[in-house]
Backbone as a ProteinNet text record, in pm:
[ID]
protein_1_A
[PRIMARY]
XXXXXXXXXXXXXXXXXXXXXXXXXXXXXXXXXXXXXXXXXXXXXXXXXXXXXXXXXXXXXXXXXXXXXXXXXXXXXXXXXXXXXXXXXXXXXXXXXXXXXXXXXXXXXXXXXXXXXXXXXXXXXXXXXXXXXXXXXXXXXXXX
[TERTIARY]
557.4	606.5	579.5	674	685	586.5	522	415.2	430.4	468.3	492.9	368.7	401.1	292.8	321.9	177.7	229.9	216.2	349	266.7	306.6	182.6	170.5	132.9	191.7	204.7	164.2	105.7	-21.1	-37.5	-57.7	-81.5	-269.7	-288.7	-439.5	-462.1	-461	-500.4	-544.2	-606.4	-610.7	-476.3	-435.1	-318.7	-337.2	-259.2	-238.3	-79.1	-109.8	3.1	144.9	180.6	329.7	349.6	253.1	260.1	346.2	235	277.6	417	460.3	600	706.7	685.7	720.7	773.4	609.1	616.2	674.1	722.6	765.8	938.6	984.5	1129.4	1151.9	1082.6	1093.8	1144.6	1022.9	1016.8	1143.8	1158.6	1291.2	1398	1399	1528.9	1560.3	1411.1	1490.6	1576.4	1544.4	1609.9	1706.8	1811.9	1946	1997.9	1922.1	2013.3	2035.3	1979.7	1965.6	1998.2	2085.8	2073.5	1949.7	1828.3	1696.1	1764.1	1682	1681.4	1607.8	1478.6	1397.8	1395.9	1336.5	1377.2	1309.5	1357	1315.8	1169.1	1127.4	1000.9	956.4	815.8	801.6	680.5	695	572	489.7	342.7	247.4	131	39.9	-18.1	-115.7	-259.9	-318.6	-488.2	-548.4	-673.7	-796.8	-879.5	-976	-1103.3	-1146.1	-1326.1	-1427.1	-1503.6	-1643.1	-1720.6	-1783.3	-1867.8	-1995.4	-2037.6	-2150.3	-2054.7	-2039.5	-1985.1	-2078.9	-2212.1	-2338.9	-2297.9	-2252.3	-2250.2	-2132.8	-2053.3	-1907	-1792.1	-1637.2	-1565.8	-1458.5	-1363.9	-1262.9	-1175.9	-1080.1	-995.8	-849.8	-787.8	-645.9	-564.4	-496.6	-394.1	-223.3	-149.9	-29.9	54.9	159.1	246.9	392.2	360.8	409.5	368.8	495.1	450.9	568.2	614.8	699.7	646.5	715.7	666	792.5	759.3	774.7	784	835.8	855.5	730.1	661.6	552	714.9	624.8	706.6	738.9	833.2	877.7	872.2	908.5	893.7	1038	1127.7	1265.9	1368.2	1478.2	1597.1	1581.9	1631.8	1628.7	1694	1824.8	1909	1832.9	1769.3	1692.8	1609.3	1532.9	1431.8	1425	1556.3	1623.3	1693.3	1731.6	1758.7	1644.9	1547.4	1432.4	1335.9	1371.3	1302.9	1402.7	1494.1	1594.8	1524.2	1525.8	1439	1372.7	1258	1146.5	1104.2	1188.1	1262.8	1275.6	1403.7	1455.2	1320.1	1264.9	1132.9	1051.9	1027.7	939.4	976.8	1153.7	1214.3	1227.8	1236.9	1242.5	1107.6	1002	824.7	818.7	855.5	862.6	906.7	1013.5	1115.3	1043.8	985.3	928	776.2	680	564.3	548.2	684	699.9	755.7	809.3	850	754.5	674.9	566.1	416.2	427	298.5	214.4	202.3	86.9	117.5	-11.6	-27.4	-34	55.8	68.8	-41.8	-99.8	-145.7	-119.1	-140.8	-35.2	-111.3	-121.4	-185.9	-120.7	-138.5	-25.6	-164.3	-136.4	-188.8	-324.4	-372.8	-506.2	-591.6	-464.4	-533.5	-536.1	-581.9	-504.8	-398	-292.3	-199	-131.6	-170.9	-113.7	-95.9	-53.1	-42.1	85.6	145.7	226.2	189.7	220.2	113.1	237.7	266.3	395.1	499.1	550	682.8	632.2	514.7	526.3	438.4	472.7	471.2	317.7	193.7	93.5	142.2	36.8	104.4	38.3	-48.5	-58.5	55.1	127.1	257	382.5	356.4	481.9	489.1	407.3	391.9	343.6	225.3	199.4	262.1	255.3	398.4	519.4	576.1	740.7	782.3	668.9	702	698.5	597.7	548.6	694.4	700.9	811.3	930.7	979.8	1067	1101.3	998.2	985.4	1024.3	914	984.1	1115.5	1165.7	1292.1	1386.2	1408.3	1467.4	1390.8	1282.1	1275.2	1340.2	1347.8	1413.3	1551.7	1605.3	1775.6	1834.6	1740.1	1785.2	1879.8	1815.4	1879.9	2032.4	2104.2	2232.8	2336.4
-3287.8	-3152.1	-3081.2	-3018.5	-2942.2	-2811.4	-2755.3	-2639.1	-2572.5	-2459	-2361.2	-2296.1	-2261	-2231.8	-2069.3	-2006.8	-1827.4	-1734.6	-1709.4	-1646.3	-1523.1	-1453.7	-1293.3	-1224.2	-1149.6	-1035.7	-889	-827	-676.8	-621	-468	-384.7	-358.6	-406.7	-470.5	-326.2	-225.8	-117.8	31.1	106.9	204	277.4	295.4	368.6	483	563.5	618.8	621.4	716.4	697.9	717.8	753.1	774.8	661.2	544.5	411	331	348.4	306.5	260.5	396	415.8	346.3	367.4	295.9	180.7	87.6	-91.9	-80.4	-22.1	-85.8	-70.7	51.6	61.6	-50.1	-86.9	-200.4	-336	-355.9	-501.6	-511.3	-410.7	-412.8	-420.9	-306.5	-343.9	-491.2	-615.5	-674.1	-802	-759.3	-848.6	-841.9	-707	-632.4	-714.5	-747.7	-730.8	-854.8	-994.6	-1089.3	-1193.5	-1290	-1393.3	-1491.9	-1520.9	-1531.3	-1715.8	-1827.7	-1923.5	-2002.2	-1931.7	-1969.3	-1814.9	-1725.4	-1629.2	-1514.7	-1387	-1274.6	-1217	-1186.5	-1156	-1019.3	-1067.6	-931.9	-838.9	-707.6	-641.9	-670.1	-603.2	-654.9	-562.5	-460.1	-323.9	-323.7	-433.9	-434.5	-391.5	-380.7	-346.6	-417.3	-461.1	-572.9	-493.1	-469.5	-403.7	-503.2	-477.8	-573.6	-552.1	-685.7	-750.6	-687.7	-600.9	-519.9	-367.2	-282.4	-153.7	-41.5	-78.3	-10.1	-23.1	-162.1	-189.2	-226.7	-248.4	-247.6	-185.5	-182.6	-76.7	-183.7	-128.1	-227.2	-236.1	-389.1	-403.4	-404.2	-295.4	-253.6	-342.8	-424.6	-513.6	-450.1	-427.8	-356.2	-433.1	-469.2	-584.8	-663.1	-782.7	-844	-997.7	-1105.4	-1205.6	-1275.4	-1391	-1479.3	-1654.1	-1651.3	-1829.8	-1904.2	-2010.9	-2144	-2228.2	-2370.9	-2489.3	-2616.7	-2652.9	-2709.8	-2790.9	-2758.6	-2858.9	-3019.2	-3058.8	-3229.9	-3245.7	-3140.9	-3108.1	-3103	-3092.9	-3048.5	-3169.9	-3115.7	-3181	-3134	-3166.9	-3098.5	-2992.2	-2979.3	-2854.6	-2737	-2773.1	-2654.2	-2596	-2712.6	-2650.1	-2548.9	-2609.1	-2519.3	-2412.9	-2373.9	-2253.2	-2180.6	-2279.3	-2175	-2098.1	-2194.9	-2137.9	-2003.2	-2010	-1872.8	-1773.1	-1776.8	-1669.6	-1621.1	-1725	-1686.7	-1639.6	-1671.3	-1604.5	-1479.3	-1439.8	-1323.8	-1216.9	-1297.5	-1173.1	-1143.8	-1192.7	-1185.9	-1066.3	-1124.9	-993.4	-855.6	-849.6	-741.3	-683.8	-753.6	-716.5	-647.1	-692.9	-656.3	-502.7	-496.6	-373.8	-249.3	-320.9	-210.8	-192.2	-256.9	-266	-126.5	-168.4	-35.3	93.8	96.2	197.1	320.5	205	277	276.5	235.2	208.5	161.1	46.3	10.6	-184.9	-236.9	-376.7	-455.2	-582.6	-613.4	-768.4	-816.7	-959.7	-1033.5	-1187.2	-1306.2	-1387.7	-1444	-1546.5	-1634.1	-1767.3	-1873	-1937	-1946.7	-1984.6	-1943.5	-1869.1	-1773.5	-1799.2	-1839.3	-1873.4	-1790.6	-1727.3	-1637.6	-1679.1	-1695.4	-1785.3	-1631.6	-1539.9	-1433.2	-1277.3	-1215.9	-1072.6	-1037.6	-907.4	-835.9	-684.7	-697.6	-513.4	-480.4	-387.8	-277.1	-344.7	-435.1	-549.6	-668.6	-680.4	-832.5	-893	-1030.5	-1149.9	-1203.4	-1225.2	-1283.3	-1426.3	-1520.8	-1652.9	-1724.8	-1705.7	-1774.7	-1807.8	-1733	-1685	-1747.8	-1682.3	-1707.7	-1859.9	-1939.2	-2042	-2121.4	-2098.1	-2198.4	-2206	-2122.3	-2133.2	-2118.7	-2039.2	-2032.7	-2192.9	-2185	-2283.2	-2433.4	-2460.7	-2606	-2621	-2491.4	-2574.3	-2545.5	-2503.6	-2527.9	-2656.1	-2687.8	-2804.4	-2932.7	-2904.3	-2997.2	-3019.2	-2945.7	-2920.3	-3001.2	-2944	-2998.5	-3153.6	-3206.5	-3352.7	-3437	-3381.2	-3410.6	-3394.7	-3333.1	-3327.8	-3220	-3123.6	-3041.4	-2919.5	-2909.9	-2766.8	-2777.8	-2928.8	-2927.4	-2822.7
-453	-459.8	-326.4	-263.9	-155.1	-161.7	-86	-88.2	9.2	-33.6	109.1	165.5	281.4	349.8	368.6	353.3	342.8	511.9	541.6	694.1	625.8	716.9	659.7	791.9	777.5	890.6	832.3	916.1	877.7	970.7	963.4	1082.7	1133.6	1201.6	1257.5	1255.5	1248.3	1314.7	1177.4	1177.8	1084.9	1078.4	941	896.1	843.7	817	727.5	624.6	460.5	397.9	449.5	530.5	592.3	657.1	706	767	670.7	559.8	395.2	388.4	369.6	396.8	470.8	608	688.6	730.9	698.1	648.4	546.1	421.1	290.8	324.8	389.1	412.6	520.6	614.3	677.3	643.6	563.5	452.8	360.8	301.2	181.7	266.5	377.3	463.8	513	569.5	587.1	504	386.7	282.8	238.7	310.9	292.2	452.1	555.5	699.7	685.4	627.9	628.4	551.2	526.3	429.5	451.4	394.1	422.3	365.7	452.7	401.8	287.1	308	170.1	78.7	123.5	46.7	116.6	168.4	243.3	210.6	326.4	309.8	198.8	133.1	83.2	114.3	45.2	70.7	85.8	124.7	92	119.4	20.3	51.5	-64.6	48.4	-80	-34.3	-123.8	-111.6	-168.7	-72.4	-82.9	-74.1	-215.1	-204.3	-192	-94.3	-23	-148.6	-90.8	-182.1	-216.3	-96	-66.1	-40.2	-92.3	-79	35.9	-18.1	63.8	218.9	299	422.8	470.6	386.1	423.9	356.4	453.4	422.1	346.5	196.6	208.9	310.2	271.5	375.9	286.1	409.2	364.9	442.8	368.9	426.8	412.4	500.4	447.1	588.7	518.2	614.8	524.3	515.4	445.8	508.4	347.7	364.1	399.3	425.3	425.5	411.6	287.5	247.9	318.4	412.5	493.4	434.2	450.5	396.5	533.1	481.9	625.6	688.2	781.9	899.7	862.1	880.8	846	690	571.6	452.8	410.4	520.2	454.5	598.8	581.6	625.4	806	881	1011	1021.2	950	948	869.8	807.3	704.6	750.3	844.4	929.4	1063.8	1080	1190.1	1168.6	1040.2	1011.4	935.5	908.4	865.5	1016.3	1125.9	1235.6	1284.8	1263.9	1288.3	1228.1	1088	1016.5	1096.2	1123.3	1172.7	1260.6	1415	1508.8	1510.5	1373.8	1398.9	1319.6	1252.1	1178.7	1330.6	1382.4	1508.9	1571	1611.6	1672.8	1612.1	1505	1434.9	1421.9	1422.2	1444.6	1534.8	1649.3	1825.6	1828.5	1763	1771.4	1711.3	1604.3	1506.8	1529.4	1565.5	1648.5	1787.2	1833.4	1968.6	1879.7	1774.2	1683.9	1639.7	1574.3	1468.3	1562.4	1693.1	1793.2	1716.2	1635.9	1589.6	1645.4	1658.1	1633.5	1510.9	1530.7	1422.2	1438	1353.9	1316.1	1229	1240.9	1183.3	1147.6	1017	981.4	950	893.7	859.2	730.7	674	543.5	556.5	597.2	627.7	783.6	832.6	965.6	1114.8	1184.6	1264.5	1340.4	1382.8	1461.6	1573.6	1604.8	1688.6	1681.3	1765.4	1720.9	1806.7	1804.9	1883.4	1910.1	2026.3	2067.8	2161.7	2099.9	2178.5	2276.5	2141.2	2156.5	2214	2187.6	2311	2222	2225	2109.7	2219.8	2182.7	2228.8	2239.4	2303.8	2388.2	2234.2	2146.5	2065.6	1968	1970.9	1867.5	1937.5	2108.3	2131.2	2189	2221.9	2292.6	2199.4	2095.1	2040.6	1915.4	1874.9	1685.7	1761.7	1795.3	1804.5	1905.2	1999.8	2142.1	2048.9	1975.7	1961	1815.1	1726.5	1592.8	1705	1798.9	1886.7	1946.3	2005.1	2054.2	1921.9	1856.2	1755.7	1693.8	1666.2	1666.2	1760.9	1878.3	2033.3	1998.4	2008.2	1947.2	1877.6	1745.5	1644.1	1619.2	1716.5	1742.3	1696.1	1593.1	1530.7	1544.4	1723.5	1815.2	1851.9	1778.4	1868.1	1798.8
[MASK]
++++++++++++++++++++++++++++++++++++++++++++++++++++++++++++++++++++++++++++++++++++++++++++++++++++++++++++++++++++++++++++++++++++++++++++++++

């Protein structure tokens, strides 16, 4: 059985409720601009109370998610239109990152894999996720 992998994207930075806002017309919008290959990303505005309340603050996660198919899990064509997605979520991060002036951060199944700070895709993101399933891709013949 195939297992998707969850990348999630969040605004690293303190918000407030009109942010709220913001990210959620974002997120819903882009499931209207897009025919999504696995299925458009969703909300995601949640609240994590510490274990110790006395010494720590919760953590407000507000972003969204998008579930992936792992790499070499699907067909080459699938994969290559799932890297479009993924692509174009980036770009649309970028756009909206310089929008709302906040930084955004990226995990991939709880892992940190990058950030974007006032449109610009960090080299972890942009070189090592976008660059390396690129590459693979262009390997595998997929890019023709």
């Amino acid at each position: 059985m195939k297992k998707n992998q969850e990348f999630l994207f969040f605004i690293s930075e303190d918000f407030n409720d009109s942010l709220i806002e913001s990210v959620q017309s974002f997120v819903f919008n882009l499931a209207d601009i897009r025919e999504w290959r696995s299925s458009a990303p969703e909300f995601v505005n949640e609240i994590e109370l510490p274990e110790n309340p006395d010494l720590d603050l919760p953590i407000n996660t507000l972003g969204g998610i998008l579930c992936l198919c792992k790499p070499g899990e699907t067909s080459a064509i699938i994969e290559k239109r799932l890297f479009e997605d993924f692509n174009f979520l980036m770009n649309r991060l970028a756009l909206f990152s310089v929008e709302i002036d906040h930084e955004f951060e990226f995990e991939l199944d709880g892992i940190h894999v990058g950030s974007i700070e006032k449109g610009e895709l960090d080299s972890l993101l942009r070189d090592g996720l976008l660059g390396e399933w690129e590459k693979r891709l262009i390997d595998s013949g997929a890019d023709d």
